[in-house]
N, C-alpha and C positions, 0 to 999 in steps of 0.2 A: 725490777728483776723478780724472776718467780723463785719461790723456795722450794724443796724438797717436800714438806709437808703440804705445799699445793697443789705443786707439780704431779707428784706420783700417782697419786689416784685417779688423777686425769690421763696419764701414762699408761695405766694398768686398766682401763677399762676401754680400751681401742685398740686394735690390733694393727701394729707398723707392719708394712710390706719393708723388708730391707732395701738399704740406698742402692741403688744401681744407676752408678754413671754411664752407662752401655743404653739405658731405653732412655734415649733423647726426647721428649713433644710428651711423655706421660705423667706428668707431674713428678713424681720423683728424682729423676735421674738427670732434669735439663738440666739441673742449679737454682731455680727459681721456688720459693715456700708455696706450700699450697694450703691455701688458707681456707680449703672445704673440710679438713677434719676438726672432728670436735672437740678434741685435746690441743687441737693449736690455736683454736679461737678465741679472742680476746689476750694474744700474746703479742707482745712484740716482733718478733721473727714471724710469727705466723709456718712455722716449718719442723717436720718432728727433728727428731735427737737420735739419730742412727747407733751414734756410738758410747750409746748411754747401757752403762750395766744396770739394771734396777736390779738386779739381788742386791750388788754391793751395796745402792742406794738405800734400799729397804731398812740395810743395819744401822746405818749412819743414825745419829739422833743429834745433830751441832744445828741441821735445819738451815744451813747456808743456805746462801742466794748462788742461781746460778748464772753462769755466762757462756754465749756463746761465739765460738772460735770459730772461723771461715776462710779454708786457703782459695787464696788471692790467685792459684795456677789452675786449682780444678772446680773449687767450689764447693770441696766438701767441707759438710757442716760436721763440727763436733762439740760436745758440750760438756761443759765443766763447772765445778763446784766452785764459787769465788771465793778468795778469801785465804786466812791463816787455817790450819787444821785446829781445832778444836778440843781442849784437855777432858772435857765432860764427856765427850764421844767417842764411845769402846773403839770405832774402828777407825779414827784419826788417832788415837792415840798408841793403837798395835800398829800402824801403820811407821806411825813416828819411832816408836821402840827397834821395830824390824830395819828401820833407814841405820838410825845411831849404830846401833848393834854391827849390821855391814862396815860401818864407817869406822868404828873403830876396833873392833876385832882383833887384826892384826897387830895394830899399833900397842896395844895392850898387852896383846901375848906376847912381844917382843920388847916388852921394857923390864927395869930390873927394880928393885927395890918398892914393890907395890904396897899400897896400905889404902883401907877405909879408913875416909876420918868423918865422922859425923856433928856437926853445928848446931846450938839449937837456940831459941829465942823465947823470951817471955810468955807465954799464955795469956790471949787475948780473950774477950766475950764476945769479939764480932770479929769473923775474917776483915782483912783490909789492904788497899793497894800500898799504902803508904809502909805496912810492915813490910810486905814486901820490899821494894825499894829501899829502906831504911837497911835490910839484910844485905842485900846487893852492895850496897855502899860499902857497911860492916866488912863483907866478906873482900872489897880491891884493899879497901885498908889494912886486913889484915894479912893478906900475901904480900904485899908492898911494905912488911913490917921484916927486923933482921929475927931471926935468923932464915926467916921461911923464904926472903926471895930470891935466896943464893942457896940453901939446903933442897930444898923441891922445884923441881924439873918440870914433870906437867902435872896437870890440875883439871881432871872433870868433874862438875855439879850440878845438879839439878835440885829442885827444891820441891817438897813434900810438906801440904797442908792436915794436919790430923787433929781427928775431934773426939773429946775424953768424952768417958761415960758419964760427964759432970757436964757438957755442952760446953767446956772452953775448947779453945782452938789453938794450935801451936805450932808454928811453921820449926821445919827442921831441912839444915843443906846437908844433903847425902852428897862424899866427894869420894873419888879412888885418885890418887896420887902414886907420883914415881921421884922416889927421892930419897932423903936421908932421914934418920930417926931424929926425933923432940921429944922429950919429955909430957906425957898426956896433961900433968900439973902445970907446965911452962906454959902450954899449947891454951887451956884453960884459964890461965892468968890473963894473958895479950887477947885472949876470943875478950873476954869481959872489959878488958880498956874501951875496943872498941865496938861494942855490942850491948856493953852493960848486963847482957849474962854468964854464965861462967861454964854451964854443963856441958861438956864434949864428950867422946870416946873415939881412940883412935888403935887399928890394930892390923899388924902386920897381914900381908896375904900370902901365903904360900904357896903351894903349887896347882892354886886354880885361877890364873888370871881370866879366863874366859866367864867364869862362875860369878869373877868378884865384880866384871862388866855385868854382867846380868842382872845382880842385887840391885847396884847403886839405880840403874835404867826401870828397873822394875818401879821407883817411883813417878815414872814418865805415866805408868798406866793408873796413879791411884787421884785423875782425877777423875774418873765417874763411881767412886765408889762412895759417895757421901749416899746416905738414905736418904734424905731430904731432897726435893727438887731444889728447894729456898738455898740448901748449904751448895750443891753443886751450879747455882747460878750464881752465889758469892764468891764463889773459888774462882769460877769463870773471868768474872771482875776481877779479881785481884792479883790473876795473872796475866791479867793483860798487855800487850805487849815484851812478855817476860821470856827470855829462852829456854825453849824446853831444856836444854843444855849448854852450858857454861864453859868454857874452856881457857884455859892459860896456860905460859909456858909454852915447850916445847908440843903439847898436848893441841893447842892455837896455832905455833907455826905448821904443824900438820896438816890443818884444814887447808891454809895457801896454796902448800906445794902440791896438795896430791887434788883438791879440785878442778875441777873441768866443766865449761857449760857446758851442757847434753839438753842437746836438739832434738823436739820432737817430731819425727817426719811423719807427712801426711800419708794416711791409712791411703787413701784413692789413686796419689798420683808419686810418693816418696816423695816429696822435695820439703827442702825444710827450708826457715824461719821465711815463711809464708803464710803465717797467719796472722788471721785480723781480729780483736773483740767487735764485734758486731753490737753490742751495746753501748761501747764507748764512741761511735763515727758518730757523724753528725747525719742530719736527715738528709742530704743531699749524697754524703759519699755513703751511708746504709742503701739507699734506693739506687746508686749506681752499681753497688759490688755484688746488691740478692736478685737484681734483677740482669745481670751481666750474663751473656752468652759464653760458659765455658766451652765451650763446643767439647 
């Protein structure tokens, strides 16, 4: 697969004629790649990328690999970024923010008894996946402790890597909660049984629940803000397969009930779940479906 940082500059120094499925026999518009330009040479498809934004791409800095998507009714080709979004990457991680935010919005502004409550853990000398993980664990232990799994209702968090002017490192879980009051000292006691540290801070929200969604998500965007490349590719690591967001409670039965797949329909012809990854077929059904007469 090709990357963005290989991709593009090959992109940006030839000039795509738009796809037109209407000029049949021209190379573009049969369905078949045409493998005479010089930005597709030496690719797999051998076919440009119609439906590729290069601004958007230009921002991106995650450098994914990309793949390409082909519906099976018209043959238009569309191309995509593989993979998870990216915490190091300004515009997967506004992206990510702008998602949550929709998502939970309402939910938020229509519950009662809200509050930040902030987590925090040891100061390390080297990010690590294992603190991570080790957090995670900390944190089902301690909602699954009394009085918090009967007093709080729902539960979002996400986690935030930050680096002292001393070069330690110290993971902290930003959470906004809908529930009943604890004692910050009690709260503090049960974090350290099962954390083994003790600092917390937890504090009512009043009448900005949309404000108090935007704080805790606002650490959604501070992974590219390490000045180091070195620290922003350890963070990378260390959140690896980690959720940008957390959810429990009635905050988790949420996602169930109000989720929906959404089908993406094909730009050329509308019909949907018609697409194929054209990198994942094999050489026999690739060379059947690029060479296929969509008429």
């Amino acid at each position: 697969m090709t990357s963005i940082s290989e991709f593009l500059p090959k992109f940006l120094s030839v000039n795509h004629p738009s796809h037109d499925h209407s000029s049949k026999g021209k190379g573009e518009g049969n369905g078949k790649p045409d493998l005479t330009r010089p930005a597709m040479q030496g690719t797999r498809l051998g076919c440009p990328r119609p439906s590729l934004d290069i601004l958007a791409l230009s921002r991106h800095t995650c450098d994914r690999d990309f793949l390409t998507l082909q519906c099976l009714k018209c043959g238009h080709p569309r191309t995509i970024l593989a993979g998870s979004r990216d915490r190091t990457c300004p515009i997967c991680s506004k992206e990510m923010y702008s998602r949550f935010y929709r998502r939970y919005e309402d939910l938020i502004s229509n519950s009662q008894n809200l509050k930040f409550l902030t987590l925090t853990s040891k100061p390390v000398l080297h990010q690590d996946p294992s603190i991570v993980r080790q957090l995670g664990r900390a944190l089902n232990r301690f909602l699954h402790r009394r009085p918090y799994r009967s007093i709080w209702k729902g539960f979002l968090a996400t986690v935030e890597c930050k680096k002292t002017p001393y070069g330690w490192f110290y993971y902290h879980i930003h959470c906004i909660l809908s529930g009943g009051f604890v004692p910050q000292a009690q709260i503090s006691l049960d974090w350290k049984k099962v954390s083994g540290f003790p600092i917390c801070f937890i504090e009512r929200v009043y009448r900005t629940p949309k404000r108090a969604l935007r704080y805790v998500l606002k650490y959604v965007l501070k992974g590219f803000s390490f000045n180091e490349p070195s620290d922003r590719e350890d963070f990378k690591a260390s959140m690896h397969g980690v959720r940008y967001i957390r959810s429990y409670g009635d905050f988790y039965n949420f996602n169930y009930r109000t989720g929906r797949p959404v089908y993406f329909p094909c730009p050329g012809c509308g019909s949907v779940k018609s697409w194929v990854i054209l990198e994942y077929l094999s050489e026999e059904w690739y060379s059947e479906i690029v060479n296929r007469d969509y008429g």
